[in-house]
VEXMAR-992984 format. One record per atom (N, C-alpha, C): z, x, y; atom name. Coordinates in nm, 3 decimals, always signed. Example, Ala and Ser with C-alpha at 12.3 -4.5 7.8 and 13.67 -1.06 7.14 Angstrom:
+0.780,+1.319,-0.569,N
+0.780,+1.230,-0.450,CA
+0.780,+1.320,-0.330,C
+0.708,+1.285,-0.225,N
+0.714,+1.367,-0.106,CA
+0.787,+1.290,+0.003,C
//
This chain:
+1.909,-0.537,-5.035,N
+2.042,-0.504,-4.991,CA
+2.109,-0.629,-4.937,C
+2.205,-0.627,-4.948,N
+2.287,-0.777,-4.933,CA
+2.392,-0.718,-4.804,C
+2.412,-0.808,-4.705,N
+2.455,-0.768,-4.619,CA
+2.547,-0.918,-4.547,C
+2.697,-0.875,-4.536,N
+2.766,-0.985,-4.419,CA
+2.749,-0.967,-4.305,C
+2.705,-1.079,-4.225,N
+2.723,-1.057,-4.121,CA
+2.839,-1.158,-4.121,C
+2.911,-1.117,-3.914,N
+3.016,-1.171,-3.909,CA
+2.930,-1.207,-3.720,C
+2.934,-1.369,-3.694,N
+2.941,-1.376,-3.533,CA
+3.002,-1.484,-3.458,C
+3.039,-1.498,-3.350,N
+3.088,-1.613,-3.264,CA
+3.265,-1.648,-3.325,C
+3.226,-1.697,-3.460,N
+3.399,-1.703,-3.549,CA
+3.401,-1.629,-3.646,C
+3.539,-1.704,-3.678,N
+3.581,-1.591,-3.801,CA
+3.509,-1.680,-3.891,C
+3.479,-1.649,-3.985,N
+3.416,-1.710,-4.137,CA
+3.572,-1.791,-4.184,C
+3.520,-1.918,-4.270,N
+3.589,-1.991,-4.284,CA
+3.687,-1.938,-4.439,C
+3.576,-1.837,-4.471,N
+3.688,-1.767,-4.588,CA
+3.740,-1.644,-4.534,C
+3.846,-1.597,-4.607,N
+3.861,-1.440,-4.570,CA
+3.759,-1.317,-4.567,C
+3.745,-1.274,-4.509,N
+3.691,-1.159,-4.541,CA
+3.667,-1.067,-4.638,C
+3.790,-1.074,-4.682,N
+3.802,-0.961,-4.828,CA
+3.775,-1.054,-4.930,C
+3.853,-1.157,-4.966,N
+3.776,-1.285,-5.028,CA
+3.610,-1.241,-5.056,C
+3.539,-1.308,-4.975,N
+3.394,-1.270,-4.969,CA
+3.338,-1.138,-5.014,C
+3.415,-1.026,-4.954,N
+3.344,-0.895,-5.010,CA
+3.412,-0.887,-5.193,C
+3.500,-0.934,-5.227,N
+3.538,-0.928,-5.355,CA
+3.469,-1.021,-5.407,C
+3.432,-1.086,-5.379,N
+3.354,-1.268,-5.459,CA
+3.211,-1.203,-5.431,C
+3.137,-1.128,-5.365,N
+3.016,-1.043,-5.410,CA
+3.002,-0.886,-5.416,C
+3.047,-0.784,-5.484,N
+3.014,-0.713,-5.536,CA
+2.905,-0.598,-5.464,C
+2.800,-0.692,-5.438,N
+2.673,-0.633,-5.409,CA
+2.668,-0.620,-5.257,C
+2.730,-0.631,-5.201,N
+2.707,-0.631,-4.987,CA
+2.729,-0.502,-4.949,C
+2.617,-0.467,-4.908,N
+2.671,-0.279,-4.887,CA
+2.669,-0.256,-4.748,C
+2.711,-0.353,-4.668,N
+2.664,-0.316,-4.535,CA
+2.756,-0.462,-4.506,C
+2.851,-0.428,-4.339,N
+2.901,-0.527,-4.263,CA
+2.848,-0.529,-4.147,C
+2.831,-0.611,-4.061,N
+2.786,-0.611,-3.959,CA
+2.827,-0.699,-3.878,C
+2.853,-0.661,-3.724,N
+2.933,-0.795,-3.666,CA
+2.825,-0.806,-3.560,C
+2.787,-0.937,-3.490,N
+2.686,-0.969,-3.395,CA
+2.770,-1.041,-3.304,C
+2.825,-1.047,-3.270,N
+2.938,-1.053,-3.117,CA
+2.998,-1.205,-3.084,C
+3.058,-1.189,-3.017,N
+3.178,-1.267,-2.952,CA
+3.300,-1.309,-3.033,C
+3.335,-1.193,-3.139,N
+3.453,-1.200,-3.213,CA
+3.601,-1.134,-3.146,C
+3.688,-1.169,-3.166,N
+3.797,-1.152,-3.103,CA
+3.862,-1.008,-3.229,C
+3.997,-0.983,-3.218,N
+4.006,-0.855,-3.299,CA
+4.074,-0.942,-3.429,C
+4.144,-1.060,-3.383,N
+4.252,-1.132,-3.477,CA
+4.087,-1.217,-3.603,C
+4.010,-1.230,-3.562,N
+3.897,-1.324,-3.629,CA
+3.871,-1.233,-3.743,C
+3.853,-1.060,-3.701,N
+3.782,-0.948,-3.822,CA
+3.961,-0.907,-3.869,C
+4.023,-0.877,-3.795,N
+4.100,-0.773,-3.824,CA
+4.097,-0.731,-3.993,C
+4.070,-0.821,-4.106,N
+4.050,-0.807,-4.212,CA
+3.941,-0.649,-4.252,C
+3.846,-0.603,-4.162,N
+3.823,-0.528,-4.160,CA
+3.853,-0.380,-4.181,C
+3.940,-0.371,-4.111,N
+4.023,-0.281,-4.160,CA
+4.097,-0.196,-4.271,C
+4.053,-0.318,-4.331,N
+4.121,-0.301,-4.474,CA
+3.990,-0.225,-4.548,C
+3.879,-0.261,-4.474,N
+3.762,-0.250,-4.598,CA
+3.730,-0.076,-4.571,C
+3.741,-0.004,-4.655,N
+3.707,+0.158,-4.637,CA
+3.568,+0.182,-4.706,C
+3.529,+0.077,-4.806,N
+3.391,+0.169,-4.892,CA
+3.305,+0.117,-4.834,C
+3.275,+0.023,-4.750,N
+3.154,-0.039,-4.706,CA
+3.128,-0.035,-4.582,C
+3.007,+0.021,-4.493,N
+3.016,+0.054,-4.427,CA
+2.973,-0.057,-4.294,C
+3.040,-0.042,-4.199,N
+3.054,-0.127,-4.056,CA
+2.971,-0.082,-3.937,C
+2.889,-0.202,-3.857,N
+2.843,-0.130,-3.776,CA
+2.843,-0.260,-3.673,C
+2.854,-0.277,-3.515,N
+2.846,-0.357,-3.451,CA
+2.772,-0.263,-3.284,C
+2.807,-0.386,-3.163,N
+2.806,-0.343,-3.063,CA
+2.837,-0.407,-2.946,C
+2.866,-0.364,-2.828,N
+2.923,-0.471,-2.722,CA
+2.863,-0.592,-2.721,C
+2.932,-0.732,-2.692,N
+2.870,-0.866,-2.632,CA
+2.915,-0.919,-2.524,C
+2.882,-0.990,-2.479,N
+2.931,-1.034,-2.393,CA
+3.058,-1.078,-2.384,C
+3.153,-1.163,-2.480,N
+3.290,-1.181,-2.483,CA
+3.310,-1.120,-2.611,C
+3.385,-1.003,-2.515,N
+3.451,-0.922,-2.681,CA
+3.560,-0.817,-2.571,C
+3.664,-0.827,-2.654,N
+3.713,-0.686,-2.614,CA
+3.674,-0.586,-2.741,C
+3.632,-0.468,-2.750,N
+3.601,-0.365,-2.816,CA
+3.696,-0.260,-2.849,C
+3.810,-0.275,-2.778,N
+3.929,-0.199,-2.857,CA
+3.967,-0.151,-2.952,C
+3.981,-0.221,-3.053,N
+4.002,-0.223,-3.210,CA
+3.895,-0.195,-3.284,C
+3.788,-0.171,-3.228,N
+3.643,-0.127,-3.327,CA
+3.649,+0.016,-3.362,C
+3.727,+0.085,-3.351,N
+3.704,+0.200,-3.361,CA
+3.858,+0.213,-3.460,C
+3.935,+0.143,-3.434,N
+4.030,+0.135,-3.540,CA
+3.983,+0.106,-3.672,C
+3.922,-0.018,-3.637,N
+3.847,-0.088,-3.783,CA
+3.792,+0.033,-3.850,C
+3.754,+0.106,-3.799,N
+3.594,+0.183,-3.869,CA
+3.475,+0.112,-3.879,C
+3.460,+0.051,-3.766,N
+3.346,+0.027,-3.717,CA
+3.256,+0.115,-3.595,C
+3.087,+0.112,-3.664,N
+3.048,+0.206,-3.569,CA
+2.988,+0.149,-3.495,C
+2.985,+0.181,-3.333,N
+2.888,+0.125,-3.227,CA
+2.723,+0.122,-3.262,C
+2.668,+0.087,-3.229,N
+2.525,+0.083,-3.252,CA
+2.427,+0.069,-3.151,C
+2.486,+0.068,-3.076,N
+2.363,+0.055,-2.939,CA
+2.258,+0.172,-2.899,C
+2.156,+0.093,-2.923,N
+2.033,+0.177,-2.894,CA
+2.006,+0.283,-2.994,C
+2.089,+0.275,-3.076,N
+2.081,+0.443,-3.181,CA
+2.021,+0.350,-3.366,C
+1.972,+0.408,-3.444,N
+1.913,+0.380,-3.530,CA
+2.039,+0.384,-3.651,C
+2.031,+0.310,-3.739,N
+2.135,+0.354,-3.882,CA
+2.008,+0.313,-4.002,C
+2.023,+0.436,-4.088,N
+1.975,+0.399,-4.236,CA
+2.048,+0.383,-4.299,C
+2.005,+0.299,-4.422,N
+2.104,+0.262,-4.548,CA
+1.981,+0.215,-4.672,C
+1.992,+0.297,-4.752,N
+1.909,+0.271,-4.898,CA
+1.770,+0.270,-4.815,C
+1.734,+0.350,-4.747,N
+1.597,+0.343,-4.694,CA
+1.553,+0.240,-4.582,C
+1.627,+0.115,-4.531,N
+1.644,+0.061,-4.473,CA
+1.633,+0.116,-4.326,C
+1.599,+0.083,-4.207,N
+1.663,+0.149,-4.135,CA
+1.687,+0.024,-4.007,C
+1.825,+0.031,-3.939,N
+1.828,-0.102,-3.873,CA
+1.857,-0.035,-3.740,C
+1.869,-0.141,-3.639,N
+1.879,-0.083,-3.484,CA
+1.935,-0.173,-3.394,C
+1.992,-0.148,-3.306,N
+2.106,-0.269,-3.220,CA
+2.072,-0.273,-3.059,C
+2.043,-0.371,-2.998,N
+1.994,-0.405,-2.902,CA
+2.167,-0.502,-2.833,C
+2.262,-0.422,-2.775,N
+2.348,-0.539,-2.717,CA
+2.345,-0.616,-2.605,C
+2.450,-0.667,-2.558,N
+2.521,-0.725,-2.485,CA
+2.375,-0.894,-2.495,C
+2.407,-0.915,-2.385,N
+2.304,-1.058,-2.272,CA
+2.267,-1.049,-2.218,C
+2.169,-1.126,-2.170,N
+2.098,-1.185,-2.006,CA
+2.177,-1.154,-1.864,C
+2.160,-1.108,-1.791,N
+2.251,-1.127,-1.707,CA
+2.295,-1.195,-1.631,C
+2.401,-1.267,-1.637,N
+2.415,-1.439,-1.552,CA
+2.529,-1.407,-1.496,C
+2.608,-1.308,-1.447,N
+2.687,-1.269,-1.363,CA
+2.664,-1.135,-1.295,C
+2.681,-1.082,-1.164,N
+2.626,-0.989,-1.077,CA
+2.742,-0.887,-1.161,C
+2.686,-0.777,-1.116,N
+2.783,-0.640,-1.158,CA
+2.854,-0.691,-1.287,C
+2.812,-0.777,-1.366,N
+2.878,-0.714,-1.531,CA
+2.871,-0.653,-1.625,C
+2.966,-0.603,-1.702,N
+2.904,-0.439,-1.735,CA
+2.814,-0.477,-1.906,C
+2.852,-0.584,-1.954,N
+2.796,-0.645,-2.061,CA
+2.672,-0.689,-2.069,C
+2.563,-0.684,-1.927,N
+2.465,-0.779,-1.943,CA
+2.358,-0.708,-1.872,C
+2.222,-0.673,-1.958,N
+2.098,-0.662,-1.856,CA
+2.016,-0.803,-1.780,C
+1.951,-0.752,-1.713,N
+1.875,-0.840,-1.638,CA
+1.758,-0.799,-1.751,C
+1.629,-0.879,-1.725,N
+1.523,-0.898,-1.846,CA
+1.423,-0.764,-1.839,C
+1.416,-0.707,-1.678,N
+1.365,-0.530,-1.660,CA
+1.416,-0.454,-1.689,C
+1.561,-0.484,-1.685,N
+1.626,-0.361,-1.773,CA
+1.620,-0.317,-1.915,C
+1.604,-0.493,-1.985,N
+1.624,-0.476,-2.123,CA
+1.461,-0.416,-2.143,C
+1.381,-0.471,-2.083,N
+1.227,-0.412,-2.092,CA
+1.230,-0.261,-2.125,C
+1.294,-0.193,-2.002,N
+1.261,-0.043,-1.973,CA
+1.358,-0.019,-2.150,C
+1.444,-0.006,-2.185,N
+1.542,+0.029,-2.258,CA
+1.485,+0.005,-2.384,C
+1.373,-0.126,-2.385,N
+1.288,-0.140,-2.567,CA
+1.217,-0.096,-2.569,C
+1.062,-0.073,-2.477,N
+0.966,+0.005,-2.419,CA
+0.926,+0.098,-2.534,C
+1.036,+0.206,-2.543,N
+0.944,+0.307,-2.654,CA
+1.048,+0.341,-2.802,C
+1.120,+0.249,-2.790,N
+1.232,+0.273,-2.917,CA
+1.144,+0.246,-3.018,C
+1.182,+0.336,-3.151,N
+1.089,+0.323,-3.265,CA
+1.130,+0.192,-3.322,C
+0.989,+0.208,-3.467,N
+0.989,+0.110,-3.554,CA
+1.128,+0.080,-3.666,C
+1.146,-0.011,-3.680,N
+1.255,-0.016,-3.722,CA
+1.254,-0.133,-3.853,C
+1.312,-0.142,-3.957,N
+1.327,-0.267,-4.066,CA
+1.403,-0.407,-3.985,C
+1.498,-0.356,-3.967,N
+1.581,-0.464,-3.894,CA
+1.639,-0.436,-3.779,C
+1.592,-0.587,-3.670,N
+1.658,-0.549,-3.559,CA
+1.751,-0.600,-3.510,C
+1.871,-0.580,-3.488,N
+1.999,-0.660,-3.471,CA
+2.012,-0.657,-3.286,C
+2.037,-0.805,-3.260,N
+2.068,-0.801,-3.132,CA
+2.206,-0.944,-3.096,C
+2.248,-0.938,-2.960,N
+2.329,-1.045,-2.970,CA
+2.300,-1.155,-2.904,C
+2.186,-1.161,-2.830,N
+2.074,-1.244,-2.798,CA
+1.942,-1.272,-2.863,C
+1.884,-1.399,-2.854,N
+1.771,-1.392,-2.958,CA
+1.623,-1.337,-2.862,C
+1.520,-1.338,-2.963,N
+1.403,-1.316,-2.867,CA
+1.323,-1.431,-2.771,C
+1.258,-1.441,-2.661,N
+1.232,-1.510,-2.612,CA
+1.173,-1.647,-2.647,C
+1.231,-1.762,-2.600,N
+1.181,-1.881,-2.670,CA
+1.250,-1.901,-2.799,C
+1.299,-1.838,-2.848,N
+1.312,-1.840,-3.012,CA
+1.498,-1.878,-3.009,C
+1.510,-2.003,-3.066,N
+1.665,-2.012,-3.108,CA
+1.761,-2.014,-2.973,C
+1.681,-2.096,-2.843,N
+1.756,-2.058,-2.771,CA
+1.841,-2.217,-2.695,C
+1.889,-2.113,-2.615,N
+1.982,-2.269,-2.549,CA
+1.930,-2.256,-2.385,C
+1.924,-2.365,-2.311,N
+1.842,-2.422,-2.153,CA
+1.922,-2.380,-2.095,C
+2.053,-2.297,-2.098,N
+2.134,-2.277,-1.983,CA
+2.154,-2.098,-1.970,C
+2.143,-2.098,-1.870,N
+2.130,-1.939,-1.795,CA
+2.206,-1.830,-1.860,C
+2.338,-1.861,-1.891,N
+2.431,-1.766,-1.990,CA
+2.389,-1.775,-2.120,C
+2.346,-1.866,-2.187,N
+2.297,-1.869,-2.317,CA
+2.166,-1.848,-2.398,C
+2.064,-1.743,-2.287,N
+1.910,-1.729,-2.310,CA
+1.869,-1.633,-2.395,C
+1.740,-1.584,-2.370,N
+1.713,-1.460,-2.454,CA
+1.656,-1.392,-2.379,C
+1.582,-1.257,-2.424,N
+1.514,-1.152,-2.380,CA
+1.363,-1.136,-2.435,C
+1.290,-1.132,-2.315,N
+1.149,-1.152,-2.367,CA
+1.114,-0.979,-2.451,C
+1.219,-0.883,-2.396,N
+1.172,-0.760,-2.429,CA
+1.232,-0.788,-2.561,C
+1.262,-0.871,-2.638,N
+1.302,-0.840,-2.785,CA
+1.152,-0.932,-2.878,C
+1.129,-0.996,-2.786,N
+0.996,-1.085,-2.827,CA
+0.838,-0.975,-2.769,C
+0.877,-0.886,-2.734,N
+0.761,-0.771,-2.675,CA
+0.791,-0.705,-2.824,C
+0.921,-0.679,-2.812,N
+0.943,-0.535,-2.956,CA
+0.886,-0.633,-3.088,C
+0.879,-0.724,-3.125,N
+0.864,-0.783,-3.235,CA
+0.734,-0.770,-3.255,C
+0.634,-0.824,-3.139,N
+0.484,-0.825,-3.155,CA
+0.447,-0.666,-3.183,C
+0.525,-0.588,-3.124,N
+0.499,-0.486,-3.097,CA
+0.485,-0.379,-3.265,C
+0.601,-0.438,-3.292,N
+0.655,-0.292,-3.385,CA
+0.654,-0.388,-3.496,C
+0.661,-0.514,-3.553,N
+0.689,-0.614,-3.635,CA
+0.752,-0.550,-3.772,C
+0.903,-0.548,-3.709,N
+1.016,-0.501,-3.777,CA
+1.003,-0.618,-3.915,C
+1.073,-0.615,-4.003,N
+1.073,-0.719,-4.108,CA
+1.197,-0.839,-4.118,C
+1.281,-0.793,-4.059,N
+1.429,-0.905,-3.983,CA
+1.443,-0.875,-3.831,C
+1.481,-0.985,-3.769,N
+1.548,-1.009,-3.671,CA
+1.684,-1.090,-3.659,C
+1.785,-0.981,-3.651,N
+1.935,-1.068,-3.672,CA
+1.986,-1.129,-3.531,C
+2.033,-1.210,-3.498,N
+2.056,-1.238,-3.373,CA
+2.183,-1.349,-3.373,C
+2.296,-1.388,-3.275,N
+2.344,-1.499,-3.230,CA
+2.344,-1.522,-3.096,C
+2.433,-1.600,-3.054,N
+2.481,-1.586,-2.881,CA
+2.423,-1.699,-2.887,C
+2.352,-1.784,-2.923,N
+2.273,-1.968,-2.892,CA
+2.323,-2.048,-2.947,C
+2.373,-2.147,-2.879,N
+2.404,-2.278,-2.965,CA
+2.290,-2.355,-2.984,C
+2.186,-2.318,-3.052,N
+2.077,-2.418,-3.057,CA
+2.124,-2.533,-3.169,C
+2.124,-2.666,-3.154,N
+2.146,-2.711,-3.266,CA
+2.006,-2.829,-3.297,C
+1.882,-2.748,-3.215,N
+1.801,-2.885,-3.272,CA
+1.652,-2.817,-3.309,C
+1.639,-2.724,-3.271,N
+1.504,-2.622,-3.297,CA
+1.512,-2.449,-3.400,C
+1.555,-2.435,-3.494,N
+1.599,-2.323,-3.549,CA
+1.403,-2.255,-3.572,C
+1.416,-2.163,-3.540,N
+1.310,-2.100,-3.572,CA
+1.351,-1.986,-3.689,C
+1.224,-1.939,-3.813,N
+1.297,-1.893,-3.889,CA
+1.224,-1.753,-3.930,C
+1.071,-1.742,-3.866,N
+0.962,-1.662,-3.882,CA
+0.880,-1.695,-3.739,C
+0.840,-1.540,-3.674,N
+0.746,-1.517,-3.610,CA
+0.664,-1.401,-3.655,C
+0.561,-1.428,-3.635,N
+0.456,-1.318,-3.686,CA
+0.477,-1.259,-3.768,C
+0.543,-1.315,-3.871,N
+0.571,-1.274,-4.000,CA
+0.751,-1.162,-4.001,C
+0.804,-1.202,-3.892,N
+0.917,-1.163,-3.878,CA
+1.076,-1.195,-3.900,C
+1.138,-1.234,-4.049,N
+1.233,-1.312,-4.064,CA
+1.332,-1.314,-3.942,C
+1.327,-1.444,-3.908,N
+1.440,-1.470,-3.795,CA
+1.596,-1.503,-3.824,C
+1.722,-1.449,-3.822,N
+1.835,-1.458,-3.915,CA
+1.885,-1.484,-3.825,C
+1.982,-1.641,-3.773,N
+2.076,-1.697,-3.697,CA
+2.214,-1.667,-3.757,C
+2.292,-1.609,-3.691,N
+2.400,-1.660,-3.807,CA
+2.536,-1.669,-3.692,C
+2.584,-1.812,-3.741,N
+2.722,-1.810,-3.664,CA
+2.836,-1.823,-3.758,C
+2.919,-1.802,-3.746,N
+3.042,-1.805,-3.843,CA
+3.018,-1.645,-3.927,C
+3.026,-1.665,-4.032,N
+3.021,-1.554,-4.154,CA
+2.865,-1.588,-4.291,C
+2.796,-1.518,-4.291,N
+2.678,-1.549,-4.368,CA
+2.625,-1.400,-4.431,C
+2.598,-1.432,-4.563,N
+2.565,-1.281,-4.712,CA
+2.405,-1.313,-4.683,C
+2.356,-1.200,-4.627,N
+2.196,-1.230,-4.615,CA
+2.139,-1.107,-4.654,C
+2.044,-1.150,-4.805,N
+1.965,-1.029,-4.818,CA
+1.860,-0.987,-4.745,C
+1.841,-0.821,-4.741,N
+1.706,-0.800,-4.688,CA
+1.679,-0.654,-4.768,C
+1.499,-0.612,-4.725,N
+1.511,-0.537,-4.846,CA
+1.287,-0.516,-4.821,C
//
């Protein structure tokens, strides 16, 4: 299954561009910190189906205009596939409503099922990450991996630009910033 993701920017082509220039993408997906003006192209798209979830810088307004569906914590199948969304960040500001602390995200992965792909907007611990406090990961997404060893892990939110990790324990690791057609399957 061929799938766009969309994170951080807008993709340097259009949107519809891309879904017309491949045919085969049966699935959109946005992994966070997009603004509404970056997708709004979305909107337009009715046969293919959308799925995202809060990040840390996003207003979420327009997602429900788009026809895009939330995904947090809840499971989606597609062609047998079945994927699952882990949002927001780390928490590096007190009382924000976007961000667990690393026990929270624990309690909340703990007993969620097995899943093909796991989409989050932070990466798993150690993996793809950046040294500064707003830009980390979650060890409970590096617990769920050993744990359940889904077959993708989609993730952004890191500016790593010198260590890309791409497989753990046999777990494809999928960075993607800008706009990127990634099969899985």
């Amino acid at each position: 299954m061929k799938i766009l993701i969309i994170s951080d920017e807008p993709p340097k082509q259009s949107i519809l561009e891309v879904v017309s220039q491949d045919s085969w993408i049966e699935l959109i997906i946005t992994l966070g910190d997009l603004y509404e003006f970056d997708i709004k192209e979305l909107k337009e798209i009715k046969n293919i189906p959308k799925i995202w979830v809060y990040w840390n810088h996003c207003s979420w307004v327009y997602f429900e205009e788009f026809g895009i569906k939330n995904m947090h914590l809840e499971t989606f199948e597609l062609n047998w596939i079945t994927f699952w969304w882990f949002e927001w960040c780390v928490r590096y500001k007190e009382k924000w409503r976007f961000q667990y602390t690393q026990d929270e995200a624990k309690e909340l992965l703990e007993n969620f099922p097995k899943v093909d792909v796991f989409l989050s907007h932070c990466p798993p611990f150690w993996i793809n990450y950046n040294n500064d406090e707003a830009h980390t990961w979650f060890e409970a997404i590096k617990e769920y991996i050993e744990k359940n060893k889904p077959k993708y892990v989609l993730h952004w939110h890191t500016y790593n630009k010198w260590n890309f990790v791409d497989k753990y324990l046999g777990t494809e690791i999928v960075y993607v910033k800008g706009a990127r057609v990634v099969e899985v399957g």
